[in-house]
N, C-alpha and C positions, 0 to 999 in steps of 0.2 A: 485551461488545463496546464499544468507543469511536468516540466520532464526536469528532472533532477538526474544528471552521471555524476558516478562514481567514476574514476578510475587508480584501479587497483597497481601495485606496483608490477606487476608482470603486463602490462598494459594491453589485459583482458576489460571490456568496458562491462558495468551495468549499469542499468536502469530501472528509475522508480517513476512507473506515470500514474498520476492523480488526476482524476477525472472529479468536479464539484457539480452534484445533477442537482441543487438547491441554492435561491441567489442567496438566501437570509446567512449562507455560511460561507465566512472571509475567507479569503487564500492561506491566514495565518492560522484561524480557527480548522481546514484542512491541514496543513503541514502540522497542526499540535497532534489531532486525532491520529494522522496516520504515523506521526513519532512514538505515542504509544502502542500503538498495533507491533510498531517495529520493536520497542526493545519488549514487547514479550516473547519475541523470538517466534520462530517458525513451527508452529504447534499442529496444524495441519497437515493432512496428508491428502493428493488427489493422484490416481496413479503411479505410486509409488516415488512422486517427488510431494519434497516438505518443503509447505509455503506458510505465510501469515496466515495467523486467525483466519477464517470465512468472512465472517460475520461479527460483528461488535457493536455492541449498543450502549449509550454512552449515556448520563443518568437523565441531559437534558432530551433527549429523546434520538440525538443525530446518531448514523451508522456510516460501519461503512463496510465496506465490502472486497476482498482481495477475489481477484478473479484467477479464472484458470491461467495457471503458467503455462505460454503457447512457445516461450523460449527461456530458457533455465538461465539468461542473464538478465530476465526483463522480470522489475515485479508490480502489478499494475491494481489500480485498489479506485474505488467509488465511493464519495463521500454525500450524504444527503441527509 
């Protein structure tokens, strides 16, 4: 698992945690997937806050998954 912070200049912190539920896919082959999830920007919506894609499937077959936002600085995603 990785935890990637951010910290922004008003030093509010975020985070992004990637969770890999598959061995055949690298740390780097995660952090590619979940960079593209990110620059499509936050297209989602779950209770009135906007987060990543849900769901993304990718041509070789791998997804991944943004889960519920349980804190509006954390954004936490599943790759397999």
């Amino acid at each position: 698992m990785f935890l990637l912070r951010v910290i922004k200049c008003d030093d509010m912190k975020r985070r992004i945690i990637i969770t890999i539920d598959n061995d055949s896919i690298t740390d780097l082959d995660a952090l590619e997937r979940i960079s593209e999830v990110v620059k499509g920007g936050k297209v989602s919506k779950y209770k009135d806050v906007e987060q990543y894609c849900f769901v993304t499937t990718f041509k070789d077959g791998t997804k991944t998954y943004a889960r519920d936002k349980k804190n509006i600085n954390t954004d936490s995603f599943v790759v397999w």
